[in-house]
N, C-alpha and C positions, 0 to 999 in steps of 0.2 A: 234726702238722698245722700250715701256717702263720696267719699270723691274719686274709691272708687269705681263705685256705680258712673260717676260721671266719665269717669276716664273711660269704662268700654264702654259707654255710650258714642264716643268721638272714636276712639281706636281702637279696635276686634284686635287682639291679642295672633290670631290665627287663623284660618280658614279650617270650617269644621270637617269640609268635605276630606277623606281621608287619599284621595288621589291626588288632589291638589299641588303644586310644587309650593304652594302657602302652609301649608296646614303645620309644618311644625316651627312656624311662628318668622315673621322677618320687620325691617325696619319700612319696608316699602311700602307705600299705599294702596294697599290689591286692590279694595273696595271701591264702593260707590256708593251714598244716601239711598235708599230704596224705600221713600215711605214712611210711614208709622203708624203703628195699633194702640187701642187706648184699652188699660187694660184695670181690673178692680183692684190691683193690690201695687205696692209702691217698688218703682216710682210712678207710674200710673200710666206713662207713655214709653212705649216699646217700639225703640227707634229699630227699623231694618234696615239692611243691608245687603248688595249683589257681587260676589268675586269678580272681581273684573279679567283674571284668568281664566277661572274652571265652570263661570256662571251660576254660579248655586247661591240660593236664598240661605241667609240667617237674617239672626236679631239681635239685638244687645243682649237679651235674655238665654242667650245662647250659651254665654261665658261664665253663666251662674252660676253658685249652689242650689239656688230655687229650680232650676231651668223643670219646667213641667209638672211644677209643686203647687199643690192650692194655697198653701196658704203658705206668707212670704215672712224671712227675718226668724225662722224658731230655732234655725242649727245651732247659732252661737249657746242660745241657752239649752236648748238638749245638751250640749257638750258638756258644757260648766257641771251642770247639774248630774249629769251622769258617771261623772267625773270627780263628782264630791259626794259619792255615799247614797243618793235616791236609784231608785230600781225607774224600770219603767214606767209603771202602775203611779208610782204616786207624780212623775214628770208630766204623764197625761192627766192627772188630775189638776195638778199646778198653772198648766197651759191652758186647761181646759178644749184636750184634744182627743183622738181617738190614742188607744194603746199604741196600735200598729204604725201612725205617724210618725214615733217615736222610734222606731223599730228602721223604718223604712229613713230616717236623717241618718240614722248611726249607720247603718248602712252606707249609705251614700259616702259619709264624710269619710268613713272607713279606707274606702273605696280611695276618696280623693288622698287622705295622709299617707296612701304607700305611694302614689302617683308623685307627691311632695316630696317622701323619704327617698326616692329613688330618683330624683334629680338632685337631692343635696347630700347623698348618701359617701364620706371621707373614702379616697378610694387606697388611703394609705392611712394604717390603725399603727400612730406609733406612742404605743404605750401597750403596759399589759393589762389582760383581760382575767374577769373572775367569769366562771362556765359553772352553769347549777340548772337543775330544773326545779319548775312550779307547779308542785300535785295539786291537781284538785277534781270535778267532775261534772260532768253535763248530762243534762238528762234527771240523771238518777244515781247512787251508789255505785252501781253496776256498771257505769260507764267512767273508771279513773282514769284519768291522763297526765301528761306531763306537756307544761309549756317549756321548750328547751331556752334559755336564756345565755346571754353573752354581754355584759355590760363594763367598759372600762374602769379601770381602776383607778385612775387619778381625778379623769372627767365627769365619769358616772353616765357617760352614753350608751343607752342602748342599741347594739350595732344590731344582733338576731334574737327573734322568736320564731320558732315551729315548733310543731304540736305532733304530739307522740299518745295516740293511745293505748290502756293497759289492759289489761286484763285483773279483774278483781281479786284479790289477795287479802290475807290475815283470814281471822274469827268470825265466823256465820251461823247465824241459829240456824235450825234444823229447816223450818219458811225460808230464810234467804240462801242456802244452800239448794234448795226446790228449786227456788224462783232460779237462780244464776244459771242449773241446769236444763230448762226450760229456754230462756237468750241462747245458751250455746250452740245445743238443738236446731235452733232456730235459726240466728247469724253467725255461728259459729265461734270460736278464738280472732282475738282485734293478734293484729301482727305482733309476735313475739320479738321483734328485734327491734321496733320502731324506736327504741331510744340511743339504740346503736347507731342504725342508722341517721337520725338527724342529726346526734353527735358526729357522726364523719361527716356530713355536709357540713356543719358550721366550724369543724378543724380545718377542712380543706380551706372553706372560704376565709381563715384566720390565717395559717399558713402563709395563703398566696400574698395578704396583705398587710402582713405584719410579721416579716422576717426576722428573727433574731429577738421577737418580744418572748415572753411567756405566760401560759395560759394554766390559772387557780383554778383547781377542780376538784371537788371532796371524794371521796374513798367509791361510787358507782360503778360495777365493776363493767356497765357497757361501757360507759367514758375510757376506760383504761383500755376495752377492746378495741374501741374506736381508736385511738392513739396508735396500737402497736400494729392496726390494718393498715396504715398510712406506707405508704411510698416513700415517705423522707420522716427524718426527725424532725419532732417537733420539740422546743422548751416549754416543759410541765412539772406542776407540782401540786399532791394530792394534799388535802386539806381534812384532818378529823373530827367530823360533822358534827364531834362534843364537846369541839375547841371554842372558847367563850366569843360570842358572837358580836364583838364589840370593834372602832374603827381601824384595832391592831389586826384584825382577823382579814387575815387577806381575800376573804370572799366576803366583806362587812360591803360592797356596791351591789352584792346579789340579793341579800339578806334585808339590805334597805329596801331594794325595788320590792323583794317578794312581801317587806310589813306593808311598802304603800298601799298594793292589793289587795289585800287584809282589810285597809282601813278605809280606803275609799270606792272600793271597788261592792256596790250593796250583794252582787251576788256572793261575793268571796267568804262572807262575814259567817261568822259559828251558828247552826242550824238557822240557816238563813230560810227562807220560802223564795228567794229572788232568785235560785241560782240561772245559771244557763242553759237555756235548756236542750240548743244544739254545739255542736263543735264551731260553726260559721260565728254565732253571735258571742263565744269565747274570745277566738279571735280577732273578730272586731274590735271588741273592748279592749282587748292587747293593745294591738295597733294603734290607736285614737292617745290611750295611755303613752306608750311609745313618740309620738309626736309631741304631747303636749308635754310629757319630763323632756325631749331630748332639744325642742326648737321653742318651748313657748313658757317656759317657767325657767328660773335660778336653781341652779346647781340643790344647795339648801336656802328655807325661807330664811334664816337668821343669821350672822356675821358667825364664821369660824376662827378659831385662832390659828389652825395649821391651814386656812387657807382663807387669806382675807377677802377675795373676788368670789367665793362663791355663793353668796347671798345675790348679787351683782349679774354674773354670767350665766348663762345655761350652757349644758353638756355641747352642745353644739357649736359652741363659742369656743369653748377648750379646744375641740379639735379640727377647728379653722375654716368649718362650715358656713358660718353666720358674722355678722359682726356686731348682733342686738338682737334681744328677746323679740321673738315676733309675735304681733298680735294676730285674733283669728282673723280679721282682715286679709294680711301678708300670706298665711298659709293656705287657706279657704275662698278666697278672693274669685278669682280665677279658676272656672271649672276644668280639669284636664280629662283628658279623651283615652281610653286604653290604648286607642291607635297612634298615639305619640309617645310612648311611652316602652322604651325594651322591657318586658320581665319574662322569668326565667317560669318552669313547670310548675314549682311550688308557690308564684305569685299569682300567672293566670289560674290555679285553683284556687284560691282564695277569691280572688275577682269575681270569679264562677260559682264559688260557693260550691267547691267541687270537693266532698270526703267520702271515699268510695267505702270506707272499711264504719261509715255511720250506719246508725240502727235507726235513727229518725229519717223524717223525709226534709228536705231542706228547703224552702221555698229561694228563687233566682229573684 
């Protein structure tokens, strides 16, 4: 058993009931022992417990990752693994699980790292930011999108992802020229400004928090429109998307995060068979990504010369969030509850697994 499992075994973190005046966590001792269940998978006994405020039953199993999972201890290695280049298919074959297991941890953990991001989220960005997006597609051809991205420039944290779908562009045989008018028919045109639009969300959100920095942007002409809809000026500077991509290239933080994806990411990889096959489990694997560069890995794996801590630190450490790489323990430990947790429209959709403008069906 780790320690800790033992620690919520002796002290519940919070009361789950969401009325409670416990529930978003305190030093006092609300509870009472209530018991215990003996249970097949480890630690084997599932010590309970009764609010001594609001009277509601939990358990220690309560505060998990597992909490109502059959089988116990596989997120760590979903994560790893899914996180180093295996698709789903081959993770459940590894584990020797069902596909959908694997489906339904990333989910979950997903769930929990924006809960995590969003209690250590820097509420002051002082440095400047490189702003790009990350093509790629779900589904099918026909379905291309853009992950809108925001990653600092000295730290290499990624502050935003949102997700912008497009509509299919370039060269079509005369078949896929059929086929795309057939989708349109159907579901019609994906929103034509959606990359305008989440560019103004994550300006605005940049703006408010980072006054007087400036924000690298390549030559996109919604980017630019986004910029000049703005209510106040912002510092920007557009970047020529054939300027040699190396760590002089002032969008060289964007251009790393988008190779990591490339290379670890199995659906991202050149005619892959892995890809994603909805917008949700896109952004999952964002997000999960997102955690693990920004609180749970080093800056780079190997010593730099223009920056001798970043083998040492992670992004999160540069901008005052953390004070040590955290294991999945520290991040994952502790299950958090939507109902503790403020998020804004575009977070409870993602929680929801909410994309109105998809052509798939999404399973909750």
């Amino acid at each position: 058993m780790t320690e800790t499992a033992d620690q919520l075994q002796l002290i519940p973190p919070y009361c789950p009931n969401p009325d409670c005046r416990y529930h978003f966590g305190t030093n006092v001792r609300f509870y009472v022992k209530n018991g215990f269940s003996l249970t097949d998978k480890p630690p084997f006994q599932n010590q309970r417990y009764k609010c001594k405020s609001c009277g509601d039953h939990f358990s220690a199993n309560t505060f998990r990752l597992d909490f109502r999972k059959r089988l116990a201890n596989l997120s760590e290695n979903v994560l790893h693994y899914s996180l180093n280049g295996m698709s789903n298919n081959s993770i459940a074959r590894l584990l020797k699980v069902n596909e959908g297991t694997i489906r339904d941890r990333l989910k979950t953990m997903a769930r929990q790292a924006l809960y995590f991001e969003k209690e250590h989220r820097p509420q002051k960005i002082s440095e400047d930011v490189a702003y790009d997006g990350f093509e790629t597609f779900t589904h099918s051809q026909f379905s291309p999108c853009y992950v809108n991205t925001a990653v600092g420039s000295h730290s290499l944290f990624i502050y935003h992802n949102t997700f912008s779908p497009l509509n299919r562009k370039g060269r079509m045989t005369a078949e896929q020229k059929i086929k795309q008018q057939e989708l349109i028919d159907k579901h019609g045109f994906y929103p034509r400004d959606s990359v305008y639009i989440e560019s103004l969300y994550i300006f605005e959100e940049f703006a408010s928090k980072a006054p007087g920095r400036k924000i690298y942007m390549d030559q996109h002409r919604a980017y630019e429109r986004a910029i000049r809809s703005l209510d106040f000026k912002i510092n920007y500077e557009t970047i020529s998307s054939r300027r040699r991509r190396d760590p002089a290239n002032p969008l060289f933080p964007i251009n790393h995060l988008h190779s990591l994806y490339r290379h670890f990411f199995s659906s991202q990889k050149r005619e892959t068979i892995a890809f994603q096959k909805h917008e949700a489990a896109l952004l999952e694997k964002i997000q999960l990504m997102k955690i693990y560069r920004n609180f749970m890995n080093s800056k780079f794996v190997r010593k730099n010369k223009f920056d001798p801590h970043a083998h040492e630190k992670s992004p999160a450490m540069y901008v005052g969030v953390i004070d040590k790489i955290l294991s999945f323990e520290e991040v994952f430990g502790i299950r958090k509850l939507p109902s503790q947790i403020s998020l804004d429209q575009r977070e409870m959709n993602f929680v929801k697994r909410l994309y109105p403008f998809s052509r798939q069906t999404i399973a909750v």
